[in-house]
C-alpha positions as CSV (number, residue, x, y, z in Angstrom):
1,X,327.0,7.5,25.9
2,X,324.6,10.9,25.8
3,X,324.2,14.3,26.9
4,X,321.7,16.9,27.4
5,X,322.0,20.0,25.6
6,X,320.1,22.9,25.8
7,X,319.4,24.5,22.5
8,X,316.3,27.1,22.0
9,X,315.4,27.4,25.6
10,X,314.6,23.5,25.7
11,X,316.7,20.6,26.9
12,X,317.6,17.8,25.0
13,X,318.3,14.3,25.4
14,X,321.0,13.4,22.3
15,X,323.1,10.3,21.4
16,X,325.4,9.2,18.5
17,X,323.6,8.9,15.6
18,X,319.9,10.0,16.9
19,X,317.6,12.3,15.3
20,X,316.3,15.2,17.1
21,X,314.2,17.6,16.0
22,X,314.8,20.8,18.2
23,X,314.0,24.9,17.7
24,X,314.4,26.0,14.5
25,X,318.0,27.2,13.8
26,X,319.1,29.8,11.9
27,X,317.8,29.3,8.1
28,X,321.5,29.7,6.6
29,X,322.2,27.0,7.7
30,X,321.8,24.5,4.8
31,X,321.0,20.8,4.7
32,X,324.0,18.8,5.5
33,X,326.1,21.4,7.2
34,X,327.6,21.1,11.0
35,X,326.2,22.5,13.9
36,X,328.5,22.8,17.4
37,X,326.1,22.9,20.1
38,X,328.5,23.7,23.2
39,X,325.7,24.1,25.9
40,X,326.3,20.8,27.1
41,X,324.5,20.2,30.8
42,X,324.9,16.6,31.7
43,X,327.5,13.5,30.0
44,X,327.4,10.3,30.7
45,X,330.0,8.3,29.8
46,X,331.7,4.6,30.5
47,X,329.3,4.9,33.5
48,X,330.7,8.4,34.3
49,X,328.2,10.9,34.6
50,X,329.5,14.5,33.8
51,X,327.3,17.6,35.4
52,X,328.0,20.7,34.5
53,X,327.1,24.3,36.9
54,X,325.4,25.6,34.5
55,X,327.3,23.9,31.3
56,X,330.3,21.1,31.2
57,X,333.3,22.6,30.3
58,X,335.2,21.7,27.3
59,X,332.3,19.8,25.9
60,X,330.4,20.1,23.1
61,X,328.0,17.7,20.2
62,X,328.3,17.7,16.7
63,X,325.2,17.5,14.9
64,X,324.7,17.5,10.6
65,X,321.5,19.3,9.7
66,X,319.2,16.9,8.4
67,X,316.0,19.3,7.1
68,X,314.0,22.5,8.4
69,X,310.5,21.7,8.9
70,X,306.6,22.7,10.4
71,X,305.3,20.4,13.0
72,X,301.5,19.6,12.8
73,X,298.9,22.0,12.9
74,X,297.9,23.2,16.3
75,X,294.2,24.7,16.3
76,X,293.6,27.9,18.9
77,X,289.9,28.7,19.6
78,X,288.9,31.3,21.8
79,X,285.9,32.8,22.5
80,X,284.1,35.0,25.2
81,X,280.4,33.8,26.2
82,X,277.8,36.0,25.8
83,X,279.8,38.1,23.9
84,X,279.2,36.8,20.1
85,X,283.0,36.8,20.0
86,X,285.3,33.8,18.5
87,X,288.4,32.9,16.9
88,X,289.9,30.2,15.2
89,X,293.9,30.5,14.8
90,X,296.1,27.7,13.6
91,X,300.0,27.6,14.6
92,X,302.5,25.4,13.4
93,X,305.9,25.6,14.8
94,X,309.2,25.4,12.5
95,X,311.5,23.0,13.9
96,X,315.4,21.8,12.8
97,X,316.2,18.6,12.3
98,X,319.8,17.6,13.5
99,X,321.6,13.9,13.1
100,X,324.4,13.6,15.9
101,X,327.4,13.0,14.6
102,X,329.6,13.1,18.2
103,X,329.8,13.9,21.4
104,X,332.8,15.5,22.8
105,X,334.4,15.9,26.3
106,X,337.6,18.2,26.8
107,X,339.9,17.2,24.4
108,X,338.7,13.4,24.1
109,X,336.7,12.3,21.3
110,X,333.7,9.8,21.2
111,X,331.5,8.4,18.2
C-alpha cells in the first residue's frame, strides 16, 4: 500500500512506516506529535489504484514528526564579467521529518 500526497507544493511518495523528509511544517509542532495530511492524490491498495480529481475523498495519512532539520549547504555564485562584480551566497533549506504511521481511505483503516 502507498499514496502520494502533496504537502508544501511538492508531491510525495509515502508508505507505512517510511521516512520522508518534506517542507518544513509549522515549528509548533513538536517532535513526536501527529500530522493529518489530507491532500491525498493517488492510493494504491490490494492492487486498487485510487485517483483522486484533484484529491481522494475521504482519505487522508497519518504521519508522527520525527525532527526539524537544514539540508546540506547549497553554494550560489554569481557574477557579471567585466564588471568586477561577485557573490557568494549559501542556502540551506529547513525540512520536516515525518514517520508514517497510516494510511487511510474513507472510513477504512490500513497499517
Amino acid at each position: 500500500m502507498y499514496a502520494v500526497v502533496d504537502t508544501g507544493g511538492k508531491q510525495y511518495r509515502v508508505e507505512p512506516e517510511a521516512i520522508v523528509a518534506v517542507e518544513k511544517l509549522p515549528a509548533r509542532l513538536r517532535r513526536g506529535e501527529l500530522v493529518e495530511l489530507e491532500r491525498v492524490a493517488m492510493v494504491e491498495q490490494d492492487g486498487k489504484v485510487l485517483v483522486g480529481a484533484p484529491w481522494v475523498e475521504g482519505a487522508k495519512v497519518t504521519c508522527r514528526v520525527v525532527s526539524h532539520g537544514r539540508g546540506r549547504k547549497v553554494d550560489v555564485f554569481t557574477f557579471k564579467a567585466k564588471d568586477n562584480y561577485k557573490r557568494k551566497k549559501g542556502h540551506r533549506q529547513p525540512y520536516t521529518q515525518l514517520r508514517v504511521e497510516k494510511i487511510t481511505v474513507g472510513s477504512e483503516k490500513e497499517d
